[in-house]
N, C-alpha and C positions, 0 to 999 in steps of 0.2 A: 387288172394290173398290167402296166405298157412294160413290154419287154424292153431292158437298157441294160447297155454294157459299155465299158469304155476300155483305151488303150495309150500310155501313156509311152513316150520314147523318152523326155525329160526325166533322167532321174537325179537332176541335182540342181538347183536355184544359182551357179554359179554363173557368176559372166548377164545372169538375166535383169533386164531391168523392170519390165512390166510384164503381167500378165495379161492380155488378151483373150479375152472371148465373143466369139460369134457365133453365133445361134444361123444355121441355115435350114432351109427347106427346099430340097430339088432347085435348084442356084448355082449350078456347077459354074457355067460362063463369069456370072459374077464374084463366086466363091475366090475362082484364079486372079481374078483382078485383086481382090482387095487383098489375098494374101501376098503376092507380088510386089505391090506397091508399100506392104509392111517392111519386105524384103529388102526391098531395092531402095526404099526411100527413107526409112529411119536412120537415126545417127547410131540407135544403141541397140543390143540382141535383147529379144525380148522374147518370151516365148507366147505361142499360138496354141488355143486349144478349141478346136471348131464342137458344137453340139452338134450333130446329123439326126435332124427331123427326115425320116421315112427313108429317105437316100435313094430311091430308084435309078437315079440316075448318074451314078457311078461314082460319087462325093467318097464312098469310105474308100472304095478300091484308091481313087488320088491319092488320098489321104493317109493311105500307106505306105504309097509309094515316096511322097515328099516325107515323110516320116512325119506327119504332124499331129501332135495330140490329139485325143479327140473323143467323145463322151457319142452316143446311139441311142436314137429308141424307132423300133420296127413305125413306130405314126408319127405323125406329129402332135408332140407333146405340149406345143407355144412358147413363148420367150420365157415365161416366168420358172417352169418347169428346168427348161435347160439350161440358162443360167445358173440355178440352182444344184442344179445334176453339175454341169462340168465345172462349179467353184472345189469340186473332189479334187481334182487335177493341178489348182496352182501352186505352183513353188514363189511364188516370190512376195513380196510385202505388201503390191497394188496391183489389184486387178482393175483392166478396162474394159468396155463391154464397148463393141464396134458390131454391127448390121453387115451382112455379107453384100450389099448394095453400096457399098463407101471404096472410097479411094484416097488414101493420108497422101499430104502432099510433102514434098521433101522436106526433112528435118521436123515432122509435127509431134516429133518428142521432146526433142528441145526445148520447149516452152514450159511443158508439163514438168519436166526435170529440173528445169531452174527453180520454177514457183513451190514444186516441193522444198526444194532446199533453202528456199528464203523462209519458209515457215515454221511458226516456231512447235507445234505439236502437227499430230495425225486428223483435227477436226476438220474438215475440208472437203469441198466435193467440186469438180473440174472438170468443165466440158471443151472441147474444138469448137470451132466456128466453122459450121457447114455453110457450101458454097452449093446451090439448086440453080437449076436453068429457072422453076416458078418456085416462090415464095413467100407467105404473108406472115410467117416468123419473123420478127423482131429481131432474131439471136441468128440468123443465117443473114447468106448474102446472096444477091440476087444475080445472077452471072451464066449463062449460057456455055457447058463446055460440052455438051449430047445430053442427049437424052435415053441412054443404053449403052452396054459396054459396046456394040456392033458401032455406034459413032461418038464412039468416047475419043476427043482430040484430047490425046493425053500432052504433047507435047507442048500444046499451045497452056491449057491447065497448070502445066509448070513452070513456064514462064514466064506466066502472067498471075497466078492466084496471089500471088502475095502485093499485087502493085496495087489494088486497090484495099482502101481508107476504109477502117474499122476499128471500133475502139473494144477494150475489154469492156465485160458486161455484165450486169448482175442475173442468175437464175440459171445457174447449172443443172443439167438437168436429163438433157435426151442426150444418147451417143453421138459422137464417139464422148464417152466420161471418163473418170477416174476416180476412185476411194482407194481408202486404205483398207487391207482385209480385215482389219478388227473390227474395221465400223461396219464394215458390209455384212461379217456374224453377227454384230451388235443385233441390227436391226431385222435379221435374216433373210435377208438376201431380196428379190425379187416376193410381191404376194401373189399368192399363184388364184386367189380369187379374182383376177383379173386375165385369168387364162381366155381366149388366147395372148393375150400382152396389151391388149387396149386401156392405156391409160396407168398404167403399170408405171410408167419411167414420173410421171408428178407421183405418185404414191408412194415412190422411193425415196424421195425427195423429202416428202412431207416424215415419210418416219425416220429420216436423217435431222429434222430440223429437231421433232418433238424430244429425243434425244440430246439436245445442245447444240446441234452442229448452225452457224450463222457465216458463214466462209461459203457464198457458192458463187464460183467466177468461172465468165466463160473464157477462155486465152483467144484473142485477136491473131495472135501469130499461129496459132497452132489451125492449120485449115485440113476441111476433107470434105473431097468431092463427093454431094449424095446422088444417085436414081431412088426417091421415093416410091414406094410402096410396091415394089417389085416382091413381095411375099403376101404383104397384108391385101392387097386388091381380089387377093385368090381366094382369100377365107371368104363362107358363104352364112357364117354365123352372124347372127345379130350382135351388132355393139354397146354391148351394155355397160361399159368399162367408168362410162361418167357418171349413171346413177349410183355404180357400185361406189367411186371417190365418195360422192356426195354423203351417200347412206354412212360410208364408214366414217368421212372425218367429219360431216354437215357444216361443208363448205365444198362450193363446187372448184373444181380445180382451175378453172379462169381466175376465181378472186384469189386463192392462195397463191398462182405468179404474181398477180395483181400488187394484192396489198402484204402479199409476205415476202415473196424471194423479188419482190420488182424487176420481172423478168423484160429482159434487154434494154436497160437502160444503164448508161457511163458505169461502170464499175467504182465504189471509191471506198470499200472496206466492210467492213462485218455488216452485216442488216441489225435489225432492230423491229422490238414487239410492237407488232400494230396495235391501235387500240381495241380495249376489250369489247366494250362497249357498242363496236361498230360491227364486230367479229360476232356478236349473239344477234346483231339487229338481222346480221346477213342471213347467217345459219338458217334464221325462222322464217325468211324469204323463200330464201333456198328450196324447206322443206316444202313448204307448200307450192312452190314451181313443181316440183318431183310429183306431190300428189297432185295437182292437175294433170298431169299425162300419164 
């Protein structure tokens, strides 16, 4: 059993618009970054609630001291875990799930606050448009601002992220996102058979769809800077995260962007049921890819 505790300074949902969680592990440089930039660069107060995988290096003591919520456990417990653990913590009606390796660019609530309000229920899932120096995602944009917070040109990043041309997109999906909290209980949160978090963010997805949900847009205006894999490069566990998709929904999570959320392509309203017929051919592909390896 991993020892975990948390501490909360929020005691009231007032004034807040979203909830925010980020899952760190020994991250302190980048931890400051991205909270600062929630700080300084959002339009509306929102409150922050960090998980602290392991902490050695000084994350809770910060974290007290800026007063900022915050869930613990003595190891690291993976995203699925913490996630989970600090959804104890939120007060308000949407939680976001942001990576301590991101940086929101000014006003990247804006976007997400308007499209809620154009809509007419809570079935819905909303991602930003990440900006990476390298990328062969579809759904980001390909843009040089460093490669570490040590040569992060923050300046240049902010007045220029928004001048290049990207359209909204279909396949919401990886952070920085957005649900409502009843769906995210719906479904329960993160599956932690995916511990450490490999492949965890499509299987979020997938049990938001099987549920009803056909609303997954990514906001063109809503941007944030990534440094990829600034956590996950350090795990030395083997990534089993795609057999496990596969096993659980038989469909590997490539055809599920594919042919169900049609991941980064023009946005232009509700998705729609692939065929069935094509969806069993896959499946039995699928399986028998898995059992040759």
């Amino acid at each position: 059993m991993h020892s975990i505790s948390s501490k909360c300074f929020a005691d009231t949902a007032q004034d807040l618009k979203f909830s925010i969680i980020i899952p760190s592990w020994n991250n302190l440089d980048f931890l400051k970054l991205a909270v600062r930039s929630i700080r300084e660069n959002s339009k509306y107060r929102h409150q922050i609630i960090v998980h602290v995988n392991e902490g050695i290096d000084g994350t809770t003591e910060w974290l007290n001291k800026q007063q900022i919520d915050y869930t613990y456990s003595e190891e690291n417990i993976g995203i699925c875990y913490a996630l989970n653990y600090a959804r104890q913590l939120v007060k308000t009606k949407f939680l976001v799930y942001m990576n301590d390796d991101m940086y929101v660019a000014p006003n990247w609530d804006v976007p997400f606050d308007e499209e809620i309000k154009r809509l007419p229920n809570q079935h819905f899932f909303l991602s930003a448009t990440l900006i990476e120096a390298q990328t062969s995602n579809p759904c980001a944009i390909e843009q040089s601002f460093g490669s570490h917070w040590k040569d992060f040109d923050e300046d240049q990043f902010q007045s220029k992220c928004m001048d290049i041309s990207f359209n909204d997109w279909h396949g919401a999906t990886w952070p920085v996102n957005l649900v409502h909290i009843d769906l995210w209980d719906m479904v329960g949160g993160y599956s932690v058979e995916y511990t450490p978090g490999f492949y965890s963010d499509p299987d979020f997805s997938k049990k938001l769809w099987d549920v009803g949900v056909r609303y997954f847009k990514g906001l063109s205006q809503s941007r944030v800077y990534h440094f990829p894999s600034q956590s996950t490069k350090r795990i030395k566990k083997p990534n089993t995260g795609r057999k496990t998709f596969l096993l659980k929904w038989g469909m590997t999570s490539g055809y599920f962007f594919k042919q169900h959320l049609k991941m980064g392509t023009p946005f232009n309203g509700n998705l729609i049921e692939t065929n069935q017929n094509k969806k069993v051919l896959h499946r039995i592909k699928s399986i028998i890819e898995l059992l040759k390896h």
